[in-house]
C-alpha positions in Angstrom: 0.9 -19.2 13.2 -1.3 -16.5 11.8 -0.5 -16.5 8.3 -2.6 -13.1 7.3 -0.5 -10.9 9.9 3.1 -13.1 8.9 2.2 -12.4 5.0 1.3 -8.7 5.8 4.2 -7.9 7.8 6.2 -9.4 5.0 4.7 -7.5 2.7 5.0 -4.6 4.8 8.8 -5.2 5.5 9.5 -6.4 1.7 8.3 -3.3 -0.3 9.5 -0.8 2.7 13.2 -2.2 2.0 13.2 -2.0 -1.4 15.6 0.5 -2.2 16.4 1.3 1.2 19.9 2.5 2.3 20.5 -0.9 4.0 20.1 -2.6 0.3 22.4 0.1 -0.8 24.9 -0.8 1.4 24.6 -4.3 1.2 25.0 -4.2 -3.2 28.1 -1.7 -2.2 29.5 -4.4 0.3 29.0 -7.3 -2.5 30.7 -5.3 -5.0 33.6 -4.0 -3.0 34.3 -7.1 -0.8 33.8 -9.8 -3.6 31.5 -11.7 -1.2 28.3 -11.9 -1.5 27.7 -15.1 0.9 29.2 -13.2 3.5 27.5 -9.9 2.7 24.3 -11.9 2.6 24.8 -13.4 6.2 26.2 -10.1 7.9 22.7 -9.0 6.6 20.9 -11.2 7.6 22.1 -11.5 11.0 21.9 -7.9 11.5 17.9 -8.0 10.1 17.2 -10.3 13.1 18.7 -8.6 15.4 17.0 -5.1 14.2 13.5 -7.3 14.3 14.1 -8.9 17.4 14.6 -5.7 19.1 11.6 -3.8 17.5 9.5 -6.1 18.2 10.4 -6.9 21.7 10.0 -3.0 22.4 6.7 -3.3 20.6 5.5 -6.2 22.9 6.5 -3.4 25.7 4.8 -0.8 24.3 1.6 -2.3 23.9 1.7 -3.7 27.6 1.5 0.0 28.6 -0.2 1.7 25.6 -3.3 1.1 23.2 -2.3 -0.2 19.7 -3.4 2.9 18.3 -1.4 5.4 20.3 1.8 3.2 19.8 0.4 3.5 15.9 0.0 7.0 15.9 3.7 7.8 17.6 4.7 5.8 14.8 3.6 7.6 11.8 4.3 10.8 13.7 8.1 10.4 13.8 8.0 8.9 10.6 7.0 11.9 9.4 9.2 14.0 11.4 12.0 11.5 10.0 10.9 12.6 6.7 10.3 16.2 7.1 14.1 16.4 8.3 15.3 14.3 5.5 13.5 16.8 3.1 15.0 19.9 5.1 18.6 18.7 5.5 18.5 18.3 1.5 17.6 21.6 0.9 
């Protein structure tokens, strides 16, 4: 186990959820259902399969591309994400 990449990803992962839609959701879900437990678990379940799946297509992205081009396609449509989050509010 390589605890400096585990605890940055963490990290990473931790402070980019805070506040997210998906922790939205899941206080709305709490509130309305009356059950957390089971809120908790649907979320859970559906965070591992969301990880599994990003990183199994990052394993297959860096078989065929260098770390920084798969890095660099990644902040570019995180941008574009953002710039048409921004547009569609105005």
């Amino acid at each position: 186990m390589d605890w400096k990449v585990f605890l940055a990803t963490f990290g990473a992962v931790f402070f980019a959820e805070l506040a997210d839609k998906t922790q939205i959701v899941g206080l709305g879900m709490a509130a309305k259902s009356g059950k957390p437990v089971s809120v908790w678990l649907g979320s859970v379940a559906a965070y591992i399969i969301v990880t599994a799946v990003t990183v199994a297509i990052g394993m297959v992205a860096g078989k065929f591309f260098k770390p920084e081009v798969v890095r660099m396609v990644g902040g570019v449509l995180f941008i574009a994400l953002g710039i048409l989050m921004l547009v569609e509010r105005i």
